[in-house]
C-alpha positions in Angstrom: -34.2 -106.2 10.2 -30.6 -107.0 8.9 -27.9 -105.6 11.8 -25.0 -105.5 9.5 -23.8 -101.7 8.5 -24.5 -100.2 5.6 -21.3 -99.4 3.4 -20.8 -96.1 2.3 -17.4 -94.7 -0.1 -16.5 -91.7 -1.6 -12.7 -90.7 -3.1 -12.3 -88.7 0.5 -14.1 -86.7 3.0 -17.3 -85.4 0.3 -19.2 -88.7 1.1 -19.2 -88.0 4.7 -22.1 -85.3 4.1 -24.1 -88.4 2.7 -23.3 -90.2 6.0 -24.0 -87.8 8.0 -27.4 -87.0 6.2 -28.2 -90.8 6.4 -27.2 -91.0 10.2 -30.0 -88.5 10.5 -32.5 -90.3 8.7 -31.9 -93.7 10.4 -30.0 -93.1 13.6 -30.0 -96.6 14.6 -28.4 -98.1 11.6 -24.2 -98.6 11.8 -22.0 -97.5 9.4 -18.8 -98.0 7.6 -17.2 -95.2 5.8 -14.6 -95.6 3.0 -12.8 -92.3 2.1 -10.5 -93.3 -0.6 -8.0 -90.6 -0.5 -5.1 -92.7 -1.9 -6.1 -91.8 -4.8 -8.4 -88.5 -4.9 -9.8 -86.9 -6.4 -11.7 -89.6 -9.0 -13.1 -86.5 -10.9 -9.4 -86.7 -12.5 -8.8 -90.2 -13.2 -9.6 -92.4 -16.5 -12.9 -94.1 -16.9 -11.2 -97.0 -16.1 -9.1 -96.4 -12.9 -12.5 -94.9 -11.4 -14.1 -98.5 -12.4 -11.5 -100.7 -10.5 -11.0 -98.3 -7.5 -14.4 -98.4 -7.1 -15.1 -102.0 -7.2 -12.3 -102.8 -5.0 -13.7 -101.1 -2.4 -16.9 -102.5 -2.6 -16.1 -105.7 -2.7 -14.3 -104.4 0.7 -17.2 -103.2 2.1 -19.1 -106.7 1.4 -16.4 -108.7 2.8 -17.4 -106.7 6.3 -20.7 -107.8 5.7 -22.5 -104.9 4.4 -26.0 -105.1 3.5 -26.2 -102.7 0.7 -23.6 -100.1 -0.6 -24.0 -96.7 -1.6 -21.4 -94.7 -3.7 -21.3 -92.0 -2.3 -19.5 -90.2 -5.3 -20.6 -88.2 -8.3 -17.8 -89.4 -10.5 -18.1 -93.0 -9.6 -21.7 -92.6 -9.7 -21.2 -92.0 -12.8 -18.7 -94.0 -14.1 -18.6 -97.4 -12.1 -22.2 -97.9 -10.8 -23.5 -100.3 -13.3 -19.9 -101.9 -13.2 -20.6 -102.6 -9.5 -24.3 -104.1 -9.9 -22.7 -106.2 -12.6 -20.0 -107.8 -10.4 -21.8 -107.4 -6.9 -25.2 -108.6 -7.4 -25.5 -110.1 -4.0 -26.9 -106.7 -2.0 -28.3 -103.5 -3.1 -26.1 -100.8 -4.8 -27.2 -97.1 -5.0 -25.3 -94.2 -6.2 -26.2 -90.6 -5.4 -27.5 -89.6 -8.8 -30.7 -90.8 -9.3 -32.5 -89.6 -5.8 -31.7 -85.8 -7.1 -32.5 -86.4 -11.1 -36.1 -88.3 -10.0 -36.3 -85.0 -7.6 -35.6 -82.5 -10.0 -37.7 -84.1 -12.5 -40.8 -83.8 -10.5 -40.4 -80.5 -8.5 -39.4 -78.4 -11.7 -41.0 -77.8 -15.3 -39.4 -75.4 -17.8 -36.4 -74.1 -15.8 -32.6 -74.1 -17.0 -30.9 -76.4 -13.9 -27.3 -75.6 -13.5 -24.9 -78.3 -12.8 -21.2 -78.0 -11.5 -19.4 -80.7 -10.9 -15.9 -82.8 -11.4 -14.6 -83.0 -14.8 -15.7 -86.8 -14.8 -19.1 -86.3 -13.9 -19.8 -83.5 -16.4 -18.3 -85.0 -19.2 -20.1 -88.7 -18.8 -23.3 -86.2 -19.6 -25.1 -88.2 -17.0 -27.1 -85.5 -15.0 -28.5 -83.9 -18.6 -29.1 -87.2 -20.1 -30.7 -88.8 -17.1 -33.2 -85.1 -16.3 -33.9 -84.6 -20.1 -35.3 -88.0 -20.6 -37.9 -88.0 -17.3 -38.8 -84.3 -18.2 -38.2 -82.7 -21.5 -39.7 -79.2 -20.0 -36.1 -78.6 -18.7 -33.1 -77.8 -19.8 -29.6 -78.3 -18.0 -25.9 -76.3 -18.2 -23.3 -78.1 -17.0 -20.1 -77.2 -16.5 -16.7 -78.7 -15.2 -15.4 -77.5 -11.7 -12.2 -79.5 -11.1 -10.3 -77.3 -8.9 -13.2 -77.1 -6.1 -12.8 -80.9 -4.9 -8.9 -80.5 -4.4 -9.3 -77.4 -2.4 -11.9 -78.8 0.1 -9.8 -82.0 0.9 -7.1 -79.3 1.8 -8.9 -77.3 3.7 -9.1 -74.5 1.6 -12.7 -73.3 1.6 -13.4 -70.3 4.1 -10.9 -67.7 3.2 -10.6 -64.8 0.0 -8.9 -67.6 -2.3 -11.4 -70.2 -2.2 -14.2 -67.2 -2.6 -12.4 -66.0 -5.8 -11.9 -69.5 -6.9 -15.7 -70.2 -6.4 -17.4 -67.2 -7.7 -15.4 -67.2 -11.0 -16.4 -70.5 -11.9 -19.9 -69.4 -10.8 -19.8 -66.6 -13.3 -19.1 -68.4 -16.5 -21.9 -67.2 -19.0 -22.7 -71.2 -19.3 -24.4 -71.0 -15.9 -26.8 -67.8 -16.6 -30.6 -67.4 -16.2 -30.2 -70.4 -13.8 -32.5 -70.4 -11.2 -31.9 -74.4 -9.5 -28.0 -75.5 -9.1 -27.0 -78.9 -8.6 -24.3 -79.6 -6.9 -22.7 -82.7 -8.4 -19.8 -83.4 -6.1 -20.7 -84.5 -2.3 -17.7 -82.4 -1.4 -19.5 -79.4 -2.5 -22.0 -79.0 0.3 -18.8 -78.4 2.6 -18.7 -74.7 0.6 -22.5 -73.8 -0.2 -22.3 -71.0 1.8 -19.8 -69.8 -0.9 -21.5 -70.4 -3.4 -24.5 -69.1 -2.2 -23.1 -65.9 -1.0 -22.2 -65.6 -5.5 -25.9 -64.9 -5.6 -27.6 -61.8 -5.4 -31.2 -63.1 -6.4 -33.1 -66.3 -5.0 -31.6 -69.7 -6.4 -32.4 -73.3 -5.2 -28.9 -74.7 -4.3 -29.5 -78.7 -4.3 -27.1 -81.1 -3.0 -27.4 -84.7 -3.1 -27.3 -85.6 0.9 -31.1 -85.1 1.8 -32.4 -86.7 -1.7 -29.9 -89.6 -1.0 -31.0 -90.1 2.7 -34.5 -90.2 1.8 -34.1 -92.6 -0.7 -32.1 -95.1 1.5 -34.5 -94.7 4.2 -37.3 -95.4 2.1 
């Protein structure tokens, strides 16, 4: 087997749950982490600007010999993964999408799946699209969560302002009858104890770190 590191990036610290998840899945791989805070967060940024940050860095990550790449980011995800395959076709590329839509489309039949995410994410339509079409049983609410990304690279996520902050996105009418709740930011693990503290019934809070690890491993 290959020794050289897998390459892993994300517009800041978010990815990290990824890596972390993946450490524990292959502990005897190395790693190299990319956290792209120059210019968080991507959920904010053109179509574009997501597209060339993104492939600048992973060109970066194959120049230190990386032997696959995962973009660990749902708004590059998104946006830039089939720009990346197109101009890095040289070593695997696999975005943190997929592993939780081919999940979700197996585990759940006629259930309305919430989805919160960045403001890129959402509006690319991606998680709907991608859910609806390997399982038409479902149906998915999505809605935009921009401020949440922000306020975890601050720091901001155990106190009453980050809990007021959470909870009234969580209430928007969009998101009712949910039962399953994506979360489509890898920053948003770092506050599920928030968000599930919103809810007074059972709900099936899914980040993508577990799916993603699984799939890399596998």
């Amino acid at each position: 087997m290959s020794k050289n590191p897998i390459g892993i990036f994300d517009s800041g610290i978010g990815g990290l749950t990824i890596a972390h998840a993946i450490k524990n899945k292959l502990p005897n791989e190395s790693l190299i982490y990319f956290g792209d805070t120059k210019h968080l967060p991507y959920g904010e940024k053109s179509e574009q600007a997501i597209k060339d940050y993104s492939l600048k860095i992973a060109e970066f990550l194959k120049k230190n010999n990386c032997k696959a790449i995962i973009i660990a980011c749902n708004s590059a995800s998104s946006t830039a993964y089939y720009h990346i395959k197109k101009n890095i076709n040289s070593i695997p590329i696999y975005n943190v999408i997929d592993p939780i839509v081919s999940f979700i489309s197996k585990k759940y039949f006629n259930k309305k799946i919430g989805v919160i995410g960045t403001k890129a994410t959402i509006q690319s339509g991606i998680y709907e699209n991608k859910i609806l079409e390997k399982n038409s049983s479902l149906s998915v609410a999505s809605l935009e969560t921009p401020l949440l990304a922000p306020m975890i690279e601050e720091g901001f996520f155990n106190d009453k302002i980050s809990q007021a902050i959470v909870h009234n996105y969580l209430k928007d009418p969009a998101l009712a009858d949910i039962k399953q709740l994506i979360l489509a930011c890898t920053h948003y693990p770092l506050i599920q104890g928030l968000i599930g503290d919103f809810y007074t019934q059972e709900i099936d809070i899914i980040d993508s770190a577990s799916q993603v690890a699984l799939h890399i491993k596998e």
